[in-house]
N, C-alpha and C positions, 0 to 999 in steps of 0.2 A: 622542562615546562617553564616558559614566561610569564607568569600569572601577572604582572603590570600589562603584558600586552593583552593573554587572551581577557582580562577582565574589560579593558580600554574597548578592543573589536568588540565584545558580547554588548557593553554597553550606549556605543555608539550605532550600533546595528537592530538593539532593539529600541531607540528611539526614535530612527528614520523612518521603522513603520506604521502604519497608523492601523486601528482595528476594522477595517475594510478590505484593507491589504490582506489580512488573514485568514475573512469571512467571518469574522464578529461582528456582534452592532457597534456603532458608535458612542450610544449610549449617551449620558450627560456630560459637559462640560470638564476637560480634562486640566490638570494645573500642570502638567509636568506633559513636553512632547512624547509623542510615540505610546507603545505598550506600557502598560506596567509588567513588572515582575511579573508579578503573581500571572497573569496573562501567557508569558512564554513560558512559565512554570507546566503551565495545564496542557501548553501547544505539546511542548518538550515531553509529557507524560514523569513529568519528576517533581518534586516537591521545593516547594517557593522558596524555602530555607535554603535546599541542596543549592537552588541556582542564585539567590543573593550572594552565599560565601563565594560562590563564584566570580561574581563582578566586584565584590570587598577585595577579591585577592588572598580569599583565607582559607579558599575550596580547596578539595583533595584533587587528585588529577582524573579526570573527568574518564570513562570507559572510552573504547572506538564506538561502541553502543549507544552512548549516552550521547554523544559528540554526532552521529548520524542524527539523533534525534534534534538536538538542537540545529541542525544544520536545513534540516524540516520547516522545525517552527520559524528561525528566523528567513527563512525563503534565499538560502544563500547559492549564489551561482558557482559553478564546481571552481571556479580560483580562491571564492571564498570560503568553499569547504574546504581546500585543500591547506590554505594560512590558517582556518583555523585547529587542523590537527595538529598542524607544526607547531602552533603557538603553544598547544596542550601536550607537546612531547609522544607528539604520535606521528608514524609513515603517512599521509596520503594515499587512501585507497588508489589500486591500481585502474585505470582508465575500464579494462574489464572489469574487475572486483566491486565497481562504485555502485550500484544497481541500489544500494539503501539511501542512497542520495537523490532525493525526489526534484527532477527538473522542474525550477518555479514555476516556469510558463504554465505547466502543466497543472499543479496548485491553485494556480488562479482561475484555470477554468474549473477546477472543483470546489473552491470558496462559493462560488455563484451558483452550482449547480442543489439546490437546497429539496425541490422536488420532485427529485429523479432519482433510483439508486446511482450511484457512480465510486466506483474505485480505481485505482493507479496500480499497473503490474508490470513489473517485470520482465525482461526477456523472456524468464524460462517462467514465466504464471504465478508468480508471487504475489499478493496482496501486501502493495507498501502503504497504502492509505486508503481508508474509504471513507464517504460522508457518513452522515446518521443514519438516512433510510437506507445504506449498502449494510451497514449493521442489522439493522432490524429486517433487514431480508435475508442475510447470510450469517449472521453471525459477526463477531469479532475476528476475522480471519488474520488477522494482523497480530495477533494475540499468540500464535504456535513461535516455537522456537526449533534450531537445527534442521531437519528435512523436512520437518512436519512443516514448515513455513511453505512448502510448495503445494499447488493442490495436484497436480500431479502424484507426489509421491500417497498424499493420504488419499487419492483415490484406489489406488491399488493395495495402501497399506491400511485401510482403514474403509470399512465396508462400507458403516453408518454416513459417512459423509454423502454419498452417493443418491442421498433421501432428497434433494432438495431436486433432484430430475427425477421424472418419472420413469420407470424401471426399462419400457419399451424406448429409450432414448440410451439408455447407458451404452449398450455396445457402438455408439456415435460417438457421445461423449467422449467414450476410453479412448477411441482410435483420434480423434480431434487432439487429444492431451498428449500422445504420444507421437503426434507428428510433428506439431509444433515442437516439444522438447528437440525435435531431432532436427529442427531445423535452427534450433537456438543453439544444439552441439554441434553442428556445422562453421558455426561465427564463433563458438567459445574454444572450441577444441576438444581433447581427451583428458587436459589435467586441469581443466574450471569445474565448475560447480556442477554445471551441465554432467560433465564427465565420473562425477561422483554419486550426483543423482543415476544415471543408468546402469551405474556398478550396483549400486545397491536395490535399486529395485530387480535387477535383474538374479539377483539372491533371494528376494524376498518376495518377487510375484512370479508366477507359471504364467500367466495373463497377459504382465507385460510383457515378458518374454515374448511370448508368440507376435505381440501386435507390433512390437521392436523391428521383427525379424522380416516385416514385411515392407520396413525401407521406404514408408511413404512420410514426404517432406508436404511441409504446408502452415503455415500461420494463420488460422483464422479463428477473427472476433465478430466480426461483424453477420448476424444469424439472426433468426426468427426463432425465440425457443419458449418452448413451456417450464417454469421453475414451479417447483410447491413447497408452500411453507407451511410448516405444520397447525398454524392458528388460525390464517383466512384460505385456505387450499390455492388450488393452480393458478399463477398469475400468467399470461401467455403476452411476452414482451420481445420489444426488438433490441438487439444489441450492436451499438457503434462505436468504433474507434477511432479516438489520436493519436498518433503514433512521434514520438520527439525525432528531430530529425536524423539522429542518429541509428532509429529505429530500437534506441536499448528500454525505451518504457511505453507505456500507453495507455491512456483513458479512456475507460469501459464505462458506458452511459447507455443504463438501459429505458425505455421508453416503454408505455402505455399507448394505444391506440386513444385518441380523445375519444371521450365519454364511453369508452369499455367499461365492461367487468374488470379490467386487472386495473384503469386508472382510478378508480373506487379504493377497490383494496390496498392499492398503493396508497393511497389518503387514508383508511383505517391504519396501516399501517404507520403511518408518520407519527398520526394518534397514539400508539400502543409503544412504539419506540421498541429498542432494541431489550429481549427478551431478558436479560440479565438486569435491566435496570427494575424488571416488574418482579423478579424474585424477592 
């Protein structure tokens, strides 16, 4: 670990951005260029301490966790994520593997995106980032760890998740989730994540099993569906996607019909904010 250097990169990197770049306000008159700390502290999901010792030079050696995280907040392109694992005494995810490295581009059009659910997934349907109202619609989905981190897996292994469709949509759903994964194990192989994900569900669901078995390939986001959440009922929204050119991520932005029923509740909901903050 080079702590002169990785403290040097942390710190030259969060001064080049300014709080617009992030999707912050601007706010009042700043004395010092770029973020503050405390600023990519909250980006990062770590505490203001933890990442000063770090640009002091006096941090412990950061997780590959922690290091994906900061690689997030400060909006780094995969050469700058990869100097900064080396600097912090880590491999460079592998070109497959990197999927928790959220492509900027992609970022910035969810900085801006303030009145619309919207999240960033993965190949295989992972939730790497969502706004506010993706929270307050879905949940914290970014919050599971191990397999649960796919929704994939907890729809098959986890019943309750399945509440946010309506019951006469789930056997679309299920098969939807199950063709994509198999077209994301197509591009990943038998020994990626992909490949570990349908060993295991294939122990643990009868369900997937059968919808596995029927070999239908297909990627699709872009849909007309009804969601319900449990506070304002059915919101019935459209869903579109960007896709990074590589095709390994994508941005989910679901939309309201003007002056609907669901662009209402979507505004109650911005109101009410994500359910854990009102506990």
């Amino acid at each position: 670990m080079d702590r002169i250097a990785l403290a040097e990169f942390l710190r030259r990197r969060r001064e080049e951005l300014q709080p617009q770049d992030v999707g912050l306000p601007a706010g009042l008159r700043r004395r010092a260029p770029g973020l503050r700390r405390e600023e990519v502290a909250s980006l990062a999901a770590m505490s203001t301490d933890y990442y000063t010792r770090l640009e002091q030079q006096r941090g412990p050696q950061p997780s590959v966790q922690m290091l994906a995280s900061l690689a997030r907040a400060l909006r780094l392109s995969n050469q700058e994520r990869d100097y900064l694992f080396q600097t912090a005494g880590h491999n460079p995810p592998t070109s497959v593997g990197a999927a928790d490295h959220v492509a900027p581009a992609l970022l910035r059009v969810l900085d801006r995106l303030e009145d619309t659910p919207a999240l960033i997934l993965s190949v295989l349907g992972e939730p790497l980032v969502q706004n506010r109202l993706a929270v307050a619609l879905f949940g914290d989905r970014t919050a599971y760890t191990g397999l649960e981190r796919y929704d994939v897996y907890r729809w098959f292994t986890r019943p309750a998740d399945r509440r946010i469709y309506p019951e006469d949509d789930h056997g679309r759903q299920g098969r939807a989730l199950v063709s994509s994964l198999r077209a994301a194990y197509g591009q990943m192989g038998p020994k990626s994540r992909a490949g570990e994900l349908i060993r295991a569900l294939r122990k643990e669901s009868a369900e997937f099993g059968e919808l596995w078995d029927r070999h239908e390939v297909a990627k699709r986001f872009a849909d007309h569906k009804t969601l319900v959440h449990p506070e304002v009922g059915p919101l019935e929204l459209d869903c579109q996607v960007l896709f990074t050119e590589d095709q390994s991520q994508a941005l989910l932005v679901l939309t309201a019909a003007p002056r609907s029923e669901a662009e209402e509740k979507l505004k109650l909901l911005a109101v009410l904010g994500p359910a854990d903050n009102r506990s």
